[in-house]
C-alpha positions in Angstrom: -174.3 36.6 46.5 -176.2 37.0 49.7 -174.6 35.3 53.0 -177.7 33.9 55.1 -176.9 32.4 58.5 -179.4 29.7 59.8 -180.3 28.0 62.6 -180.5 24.5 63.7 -181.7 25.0 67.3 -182.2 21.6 69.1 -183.8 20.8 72.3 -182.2 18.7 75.1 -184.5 15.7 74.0 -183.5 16.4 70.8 -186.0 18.2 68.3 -185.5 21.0 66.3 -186.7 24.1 66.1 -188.9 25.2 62.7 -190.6 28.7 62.0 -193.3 29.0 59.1 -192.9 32.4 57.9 -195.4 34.9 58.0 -198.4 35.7 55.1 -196.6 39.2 54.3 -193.0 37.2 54.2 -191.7 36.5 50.4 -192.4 32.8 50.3 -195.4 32.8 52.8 -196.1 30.2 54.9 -193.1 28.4 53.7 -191.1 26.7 56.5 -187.7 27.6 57.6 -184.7 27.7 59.6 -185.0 30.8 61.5 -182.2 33.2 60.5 -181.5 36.4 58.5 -179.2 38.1 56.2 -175.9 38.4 57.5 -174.8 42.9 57.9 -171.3 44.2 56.3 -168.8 44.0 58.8 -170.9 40.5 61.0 -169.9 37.5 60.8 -172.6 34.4 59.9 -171.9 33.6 63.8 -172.9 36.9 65.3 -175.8 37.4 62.8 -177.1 34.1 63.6 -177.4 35.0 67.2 -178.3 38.3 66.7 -181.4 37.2 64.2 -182.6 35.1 66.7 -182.7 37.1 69.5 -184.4 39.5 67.3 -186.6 36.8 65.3 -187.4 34.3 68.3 -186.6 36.4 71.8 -183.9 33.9 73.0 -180.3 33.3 73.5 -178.8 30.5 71.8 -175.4 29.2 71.8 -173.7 27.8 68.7 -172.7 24.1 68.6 -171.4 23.2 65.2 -171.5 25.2 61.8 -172.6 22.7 58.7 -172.2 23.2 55.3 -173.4 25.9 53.4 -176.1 26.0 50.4 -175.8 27.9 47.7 -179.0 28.3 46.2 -179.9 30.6 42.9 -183.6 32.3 43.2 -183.1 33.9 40.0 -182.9 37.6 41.4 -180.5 36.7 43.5 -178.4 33.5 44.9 -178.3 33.2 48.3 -175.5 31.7 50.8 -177.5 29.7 53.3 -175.0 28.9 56.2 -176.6 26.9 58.6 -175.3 26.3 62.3 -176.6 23.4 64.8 -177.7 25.5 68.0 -178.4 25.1 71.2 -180.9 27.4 73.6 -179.6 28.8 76.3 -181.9 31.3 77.8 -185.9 32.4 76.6 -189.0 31.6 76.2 -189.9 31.8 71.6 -191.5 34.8 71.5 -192.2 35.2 67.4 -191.8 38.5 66.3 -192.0 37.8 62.5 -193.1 34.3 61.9 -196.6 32.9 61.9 -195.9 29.4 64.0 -193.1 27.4 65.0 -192.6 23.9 66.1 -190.4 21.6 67.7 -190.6 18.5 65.6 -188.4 15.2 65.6 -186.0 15.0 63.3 -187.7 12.2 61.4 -190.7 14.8 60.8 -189.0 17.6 59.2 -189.4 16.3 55.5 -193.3 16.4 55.8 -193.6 20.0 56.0 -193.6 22.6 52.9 -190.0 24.0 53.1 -188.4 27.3 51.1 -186.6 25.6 48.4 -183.1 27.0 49.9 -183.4 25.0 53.0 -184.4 21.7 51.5 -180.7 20.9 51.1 -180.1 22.0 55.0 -182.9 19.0 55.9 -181.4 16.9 53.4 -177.7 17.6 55.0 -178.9 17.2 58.6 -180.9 14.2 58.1 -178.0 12.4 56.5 -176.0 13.5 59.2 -178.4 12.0 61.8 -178.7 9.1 59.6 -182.6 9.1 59.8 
């Protein structure tokens, strides 16, 4: 099992942060939560913020971890461990998506997610009760 840390990053009037991965990504064009695989000896916490300062150029801080997805891609079954996230410093800068957006909550199930974070929208959506 691979452990897969995720972020949630929400803007003071409260939208959310989604990346589309890139055309030479597995799943292209597929959006995401950005994140990335969490390193022996990390914890999902200090990947998280360390993907995204690689991924996006920003700081972020961590607000609340929700619950992880377990999802089986058939090669593999990923972990996804998804936190809700604040930024605190930065301007996105991509470095390996294609586009990003900040989208309402109530938006996020129109899009064309990776199967692994459909329960993540799913979860968070509940959560807001939209």
């Amino acid at each position: 099992m691979i452990d897969v840390s995720c972020a949630l990053i929400i803007s003071h009037n409260g939208q959310v942060l989604v990346a589309q991965r890139s055309l030479n990504m597995h799943l292209p064009l597929k959006w995401e939560f950005p994140g990335g695989k969490v390193e022996p000896g990390e914890s999902a916490r200090e990947c998280l913020i360390r993907e995204i300062r690689e991924e996006l150029g920003v700081e972020i801080k961590i607000v609340k971890k929700m619950s992880p997805v377990v999802y089986d891609q058939g090669k593999q079954i990923i972990r996804l461990i998804p936190f809700q996230c604040v930024l605190v410093r930065g301007q996105v800068k991509l470095t390996e998506h294609a586009a990003f957006l900040w989208l309402e909550p109530s938006a996020l199930s129109t899009l064309d997610w990776a199967e692994a974070d459909i329960p993540v929208v799913q979860n968070f959506m509940r959560d807001m009760m939209l």
